[in-house]
DRENDO-1510 file (C-alpha; in Angstrom, 1 decimal, always signed):
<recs>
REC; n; res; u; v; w
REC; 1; UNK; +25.7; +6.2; +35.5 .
REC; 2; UNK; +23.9; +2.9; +37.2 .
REC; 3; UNK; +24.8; +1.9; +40.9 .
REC; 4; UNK; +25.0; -1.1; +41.9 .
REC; 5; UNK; +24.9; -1.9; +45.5 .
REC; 6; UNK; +26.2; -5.4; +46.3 .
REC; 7; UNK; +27.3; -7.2; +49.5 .
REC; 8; UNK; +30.4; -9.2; +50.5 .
REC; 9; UNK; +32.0; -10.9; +47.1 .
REC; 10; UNK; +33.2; -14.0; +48.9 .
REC; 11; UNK; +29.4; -15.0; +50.1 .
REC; 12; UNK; +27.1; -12.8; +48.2 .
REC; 13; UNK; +25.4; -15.1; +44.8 .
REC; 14; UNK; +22.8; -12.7; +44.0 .
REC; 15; UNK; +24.9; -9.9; +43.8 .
REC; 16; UNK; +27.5; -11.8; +41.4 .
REC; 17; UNK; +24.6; -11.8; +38.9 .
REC; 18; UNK; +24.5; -8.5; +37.9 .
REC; 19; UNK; +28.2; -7.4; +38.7 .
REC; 20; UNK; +29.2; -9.8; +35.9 .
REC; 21; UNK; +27.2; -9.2; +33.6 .
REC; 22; UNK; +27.9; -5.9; +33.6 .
REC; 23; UNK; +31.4; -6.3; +34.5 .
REC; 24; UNK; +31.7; -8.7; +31.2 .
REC; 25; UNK; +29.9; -6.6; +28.8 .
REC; 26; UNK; +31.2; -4.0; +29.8 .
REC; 27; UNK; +28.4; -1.4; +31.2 .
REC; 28; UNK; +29.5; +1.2; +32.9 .
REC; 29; UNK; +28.7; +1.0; +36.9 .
REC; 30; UNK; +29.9; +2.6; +39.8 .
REC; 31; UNK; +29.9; -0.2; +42.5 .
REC; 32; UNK; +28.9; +0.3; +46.2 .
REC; 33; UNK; +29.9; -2.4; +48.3 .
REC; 34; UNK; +28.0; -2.7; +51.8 .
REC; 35; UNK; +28.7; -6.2; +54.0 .
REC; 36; UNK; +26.6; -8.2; +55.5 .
REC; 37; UNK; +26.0; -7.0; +59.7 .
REC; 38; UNK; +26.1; -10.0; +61.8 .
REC; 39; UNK; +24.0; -12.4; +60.2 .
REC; 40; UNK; +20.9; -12.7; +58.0 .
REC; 41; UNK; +18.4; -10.0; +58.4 .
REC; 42; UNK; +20.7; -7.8; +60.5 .
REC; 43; UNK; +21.4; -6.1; +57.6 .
REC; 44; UNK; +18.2; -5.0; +56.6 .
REC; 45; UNK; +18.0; -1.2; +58.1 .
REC; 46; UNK; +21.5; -0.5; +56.5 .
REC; 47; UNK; +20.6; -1.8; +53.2 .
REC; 48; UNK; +17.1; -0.2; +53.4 .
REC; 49; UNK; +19.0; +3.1; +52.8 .
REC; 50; UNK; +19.1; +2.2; +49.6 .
REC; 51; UNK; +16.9; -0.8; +48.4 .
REC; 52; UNK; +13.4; -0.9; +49.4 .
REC; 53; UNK; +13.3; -4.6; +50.2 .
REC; 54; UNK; +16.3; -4.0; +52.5 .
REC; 55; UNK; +18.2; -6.7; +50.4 .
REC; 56; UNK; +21.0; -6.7; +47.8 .
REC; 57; UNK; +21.5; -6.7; +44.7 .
REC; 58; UNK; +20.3; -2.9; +44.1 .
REC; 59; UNK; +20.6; -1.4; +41.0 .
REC; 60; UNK; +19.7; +2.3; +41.1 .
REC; 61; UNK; +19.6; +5.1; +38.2 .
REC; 62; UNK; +19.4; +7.9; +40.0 .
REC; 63; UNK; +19.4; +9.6; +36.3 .
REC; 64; UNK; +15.3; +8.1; +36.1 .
REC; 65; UNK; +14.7; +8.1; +40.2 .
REC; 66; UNK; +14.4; +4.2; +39.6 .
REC; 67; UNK; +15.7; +1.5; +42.2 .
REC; 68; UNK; +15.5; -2.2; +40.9 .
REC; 69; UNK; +16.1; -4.6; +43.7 .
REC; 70; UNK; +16.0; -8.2; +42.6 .
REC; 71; UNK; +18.6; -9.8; +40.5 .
REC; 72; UNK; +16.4; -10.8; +37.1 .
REC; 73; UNK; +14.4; -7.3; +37.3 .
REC; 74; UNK; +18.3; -6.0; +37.1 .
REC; 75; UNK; +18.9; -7.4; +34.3 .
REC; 76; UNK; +16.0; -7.1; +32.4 .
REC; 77; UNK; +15.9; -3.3; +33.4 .
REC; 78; UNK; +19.2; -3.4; +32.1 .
REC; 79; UNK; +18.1; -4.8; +28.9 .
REC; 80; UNK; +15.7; -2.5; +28.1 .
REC; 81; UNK; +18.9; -0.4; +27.4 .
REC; 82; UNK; +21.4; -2.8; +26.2 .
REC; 83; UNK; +20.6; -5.6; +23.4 .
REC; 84; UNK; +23.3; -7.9; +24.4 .
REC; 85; UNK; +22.1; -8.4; +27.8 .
REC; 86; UNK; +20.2; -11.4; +26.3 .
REC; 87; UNK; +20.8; -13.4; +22.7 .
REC; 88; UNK; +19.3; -12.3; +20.3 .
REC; 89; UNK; +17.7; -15.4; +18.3 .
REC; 90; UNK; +14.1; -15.2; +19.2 .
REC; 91; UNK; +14.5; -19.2; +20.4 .
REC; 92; UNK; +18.1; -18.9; +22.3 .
REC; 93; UNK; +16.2; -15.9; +24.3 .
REC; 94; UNK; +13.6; -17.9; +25.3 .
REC; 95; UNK; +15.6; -20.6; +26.6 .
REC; 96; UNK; +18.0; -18.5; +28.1 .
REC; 97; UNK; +15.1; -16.5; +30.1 .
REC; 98; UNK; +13.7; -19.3; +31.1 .
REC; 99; UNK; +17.0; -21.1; +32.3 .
REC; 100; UNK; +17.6; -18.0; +34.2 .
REC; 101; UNK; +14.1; -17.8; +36.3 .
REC; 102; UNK; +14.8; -21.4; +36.7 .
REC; 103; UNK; +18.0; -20.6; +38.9 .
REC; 104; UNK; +16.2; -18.2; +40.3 .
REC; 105; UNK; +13.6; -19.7; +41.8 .
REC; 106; UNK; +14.6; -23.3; +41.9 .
REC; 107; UNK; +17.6; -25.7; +43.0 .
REC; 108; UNK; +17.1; -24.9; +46.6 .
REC; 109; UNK; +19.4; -27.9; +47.8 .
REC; 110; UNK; +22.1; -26.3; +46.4 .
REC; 111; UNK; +21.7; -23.2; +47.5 .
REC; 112; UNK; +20.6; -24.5; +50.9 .
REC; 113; UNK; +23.4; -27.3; +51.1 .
REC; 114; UNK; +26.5; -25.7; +49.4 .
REC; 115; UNK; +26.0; -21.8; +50.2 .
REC; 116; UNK; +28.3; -19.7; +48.3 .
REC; 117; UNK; +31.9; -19.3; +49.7 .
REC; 118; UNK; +34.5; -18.3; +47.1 .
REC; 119; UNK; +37.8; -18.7; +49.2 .
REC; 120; UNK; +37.4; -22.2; +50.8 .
REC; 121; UNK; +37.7; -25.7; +49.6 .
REC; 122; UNK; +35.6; -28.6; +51.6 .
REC; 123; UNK; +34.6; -31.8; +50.9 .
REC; 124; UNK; +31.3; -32.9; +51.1 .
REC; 125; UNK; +30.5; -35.9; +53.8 .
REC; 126; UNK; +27.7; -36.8; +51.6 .
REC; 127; UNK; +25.5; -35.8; +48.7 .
REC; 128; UNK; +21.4; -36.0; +50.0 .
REC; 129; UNK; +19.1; -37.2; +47.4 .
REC; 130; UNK; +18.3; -33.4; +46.8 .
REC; 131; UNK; +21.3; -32.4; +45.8 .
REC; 132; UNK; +21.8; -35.4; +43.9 .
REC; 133; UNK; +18.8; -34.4; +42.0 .
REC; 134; UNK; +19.4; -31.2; +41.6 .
REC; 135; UNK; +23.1; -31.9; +40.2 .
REC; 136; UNK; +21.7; -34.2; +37.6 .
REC; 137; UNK; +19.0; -31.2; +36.2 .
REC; 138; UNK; +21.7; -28.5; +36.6 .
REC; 139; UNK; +23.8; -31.0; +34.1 .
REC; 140; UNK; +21.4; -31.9; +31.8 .
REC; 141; UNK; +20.0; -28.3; +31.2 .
REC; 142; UNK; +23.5; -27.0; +31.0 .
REC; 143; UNK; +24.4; -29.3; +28.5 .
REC; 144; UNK; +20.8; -28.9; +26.4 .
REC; 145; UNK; +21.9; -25.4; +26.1 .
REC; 146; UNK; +25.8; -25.9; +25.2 .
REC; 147; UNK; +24.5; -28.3; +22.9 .
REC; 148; UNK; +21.7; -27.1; +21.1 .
REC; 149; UNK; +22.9; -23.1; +20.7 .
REC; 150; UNK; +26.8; -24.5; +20.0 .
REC; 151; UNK; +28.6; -23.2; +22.9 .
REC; 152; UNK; +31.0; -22.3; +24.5 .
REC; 153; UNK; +28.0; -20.3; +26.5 .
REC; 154; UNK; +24.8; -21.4; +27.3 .
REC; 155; UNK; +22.7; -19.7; +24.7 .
REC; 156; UNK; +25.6; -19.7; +22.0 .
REC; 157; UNK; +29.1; -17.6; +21.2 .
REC; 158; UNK; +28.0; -15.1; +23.8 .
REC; 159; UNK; +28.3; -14.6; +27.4 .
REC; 160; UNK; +24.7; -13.5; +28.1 .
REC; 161; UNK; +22.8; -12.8; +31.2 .
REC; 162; UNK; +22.0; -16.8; +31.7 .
REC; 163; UNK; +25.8; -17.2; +32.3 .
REC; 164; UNK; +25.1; -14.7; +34.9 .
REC; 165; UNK; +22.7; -16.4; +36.4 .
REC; 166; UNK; +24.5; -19.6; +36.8 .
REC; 167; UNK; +27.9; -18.1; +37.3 .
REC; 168; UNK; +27.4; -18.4; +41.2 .
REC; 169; UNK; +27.2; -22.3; +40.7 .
REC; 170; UNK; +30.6; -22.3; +39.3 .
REC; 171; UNK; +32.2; -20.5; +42.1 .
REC; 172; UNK; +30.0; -23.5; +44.6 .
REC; 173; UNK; +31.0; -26.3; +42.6 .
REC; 174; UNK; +34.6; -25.2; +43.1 .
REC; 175; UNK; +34.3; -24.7; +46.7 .
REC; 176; UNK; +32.3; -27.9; +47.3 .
REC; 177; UNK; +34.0; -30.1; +44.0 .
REC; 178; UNK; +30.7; -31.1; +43.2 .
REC; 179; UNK; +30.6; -34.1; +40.4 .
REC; 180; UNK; +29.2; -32.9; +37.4 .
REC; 181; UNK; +29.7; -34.4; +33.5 .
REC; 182; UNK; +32.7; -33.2; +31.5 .
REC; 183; UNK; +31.3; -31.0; +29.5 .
REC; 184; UNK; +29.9; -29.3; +32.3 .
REC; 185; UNK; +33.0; -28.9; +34.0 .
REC; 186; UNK; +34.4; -27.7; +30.9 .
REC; 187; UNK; +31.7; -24.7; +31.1 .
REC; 188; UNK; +32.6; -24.2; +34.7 .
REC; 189; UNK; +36.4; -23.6; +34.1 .
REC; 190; UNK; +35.2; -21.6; +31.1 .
REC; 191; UNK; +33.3; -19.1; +33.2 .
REC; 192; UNK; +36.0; -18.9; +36.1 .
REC; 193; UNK; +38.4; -17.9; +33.4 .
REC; 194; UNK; +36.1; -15.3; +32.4 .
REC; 195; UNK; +38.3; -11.6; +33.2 .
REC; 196; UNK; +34.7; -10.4; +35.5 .
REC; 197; UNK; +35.0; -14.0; +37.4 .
REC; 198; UNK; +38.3; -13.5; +38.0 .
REC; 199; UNK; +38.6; -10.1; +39.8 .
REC; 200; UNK; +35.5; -11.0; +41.3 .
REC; 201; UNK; +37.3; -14.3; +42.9 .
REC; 202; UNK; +39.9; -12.0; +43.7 .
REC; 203; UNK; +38.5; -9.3; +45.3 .
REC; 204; UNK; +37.1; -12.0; +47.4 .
REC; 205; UNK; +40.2; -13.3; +48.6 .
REC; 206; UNK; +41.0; -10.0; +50.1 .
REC; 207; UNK; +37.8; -9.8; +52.2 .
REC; 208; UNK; +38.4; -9.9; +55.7 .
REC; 209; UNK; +34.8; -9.7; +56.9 .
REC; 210; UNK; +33.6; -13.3; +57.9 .
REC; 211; UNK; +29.8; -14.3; +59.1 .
REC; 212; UNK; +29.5; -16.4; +61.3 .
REC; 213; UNK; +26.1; -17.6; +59.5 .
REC; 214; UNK; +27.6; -18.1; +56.1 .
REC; 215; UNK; +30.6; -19.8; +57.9 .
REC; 216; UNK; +28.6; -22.7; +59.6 .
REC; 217; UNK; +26.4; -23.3; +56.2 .
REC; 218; UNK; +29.7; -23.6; +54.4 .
REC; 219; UNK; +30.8; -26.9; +56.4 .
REC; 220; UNK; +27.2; -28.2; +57.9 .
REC; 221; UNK; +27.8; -31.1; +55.7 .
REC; 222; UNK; +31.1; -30.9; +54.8 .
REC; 223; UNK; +34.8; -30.7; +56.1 .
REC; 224; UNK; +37.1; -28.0; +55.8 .
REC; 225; UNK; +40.2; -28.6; +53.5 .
REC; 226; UNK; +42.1; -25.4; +52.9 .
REC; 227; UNK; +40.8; -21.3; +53.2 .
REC; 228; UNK; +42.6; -19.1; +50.9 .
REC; 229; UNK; +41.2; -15.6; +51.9 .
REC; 230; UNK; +43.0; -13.3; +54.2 .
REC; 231; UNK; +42.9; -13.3; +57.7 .
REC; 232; UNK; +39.8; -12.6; +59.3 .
REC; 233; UNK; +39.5; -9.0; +61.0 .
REC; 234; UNK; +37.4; -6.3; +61.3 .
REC; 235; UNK; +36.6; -4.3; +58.2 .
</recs>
């Protein structure tokens, strides 16, 4: 059995990548949930227990003594074991690989200016010209990939681990109501449908941990409409 160590659902991006996508296609996982200390980097001796980088997501099969530790080795250690971890056209894969190392390593003004927060609402004062522009690629390669491989997912019929990947931005662009084209608000609503997306969201709701770090990057640039989660407390 894998282990997946993860931390707080209502902040935590990465960690939604591979808890979906196992969640969705149904891979068996025991999940270890471990929240963030404080604020970032006071974490790090905890989470060294069990990831070497002293970060989450960490995957570990203790059956092969391995520990992955970064969200797309995850899933392509995953892969190696499960087919439909990725589509299988030869040219949907390709696109959906590199979609997926795209959100991984790009679109920093999003992450930077709309961090993850599943149980609030805001506005946003103002859109900067990077987020603007990052907006307008997230839209157009979405809908490259709805509309070349057919939909309703990215790379075609099936939820694959691209729709992991981006499934974060779905939970930020409900939290932040960022503009986006129809179609690819159509694809948001269709991934917060999703069964994994919703116990996700409502697991979430339930946490009562808040950091104060996450908190502030949530409304730097925007104002606070509503918060849905339960009360704050101590764990």
């Amino acid at each position: 059995m894998l282990d997946l160590y993860i931390a707080n659902k209502n902040y935590s991006s990465w960690s939604l990548r591979p808890w979906v996508l196992l969640k969705a296609l149904e891979i068996p996982f025991n999940e270890h949930l471990m929240p963030f200390e404080g604020g970032f980097g006071e974490s790090l001796a905890t989470f060294k227990r069990f990831s070497p980088s002293g970060l989450v997501p960490c995957l570990v099969d203790s059956e092969h003594s391995v520990a992955v530790w970064d969200s797309l080795a995850i899933v392509e250690y995953v892969a190696e074991t499960h087919s439909n971890v990725w589509p299988r056209a030869r040219a949907a894969r390709a696109w959906a690989r590199s979609a997926s190392a795209e959100m991984h390593s790009g679109f920093g003004a999003l992450r930077d200016e709309c961090s993850m927060n599943c149980g609030v609402r805001v506005t946003m004062n103002a859109l900067s010209p990077g987020l603007k522009s990052n907006l307008a690629r997230l839209d157009a390669l979405w809908q490259e990939g709805l509309e070349h491989f057919g939909g309703p997912f990215l790379a075609g019929e099936h939820f694959t681990a691209v729709d992991a990947f981006y499934a974060p931005v779905a939970f930020r662009i409900q939290t932040f109501n960022l503009p986006l084209s129809d179609a690819s608000l159509a694809y948001v609503k269709r991934l917060l449908a999703l069964p994994a997306m919703q116990e996700w969201y409502e697991a979430a709701l339930k946490e009562t941990w808040r950091e104060p770090m996450h908190e502030e990057e949530t409304v730097k640039n925007a104002t606070l409409i509503s918060d849905e989660r339960s009360a704050a407390g101590e764990p």
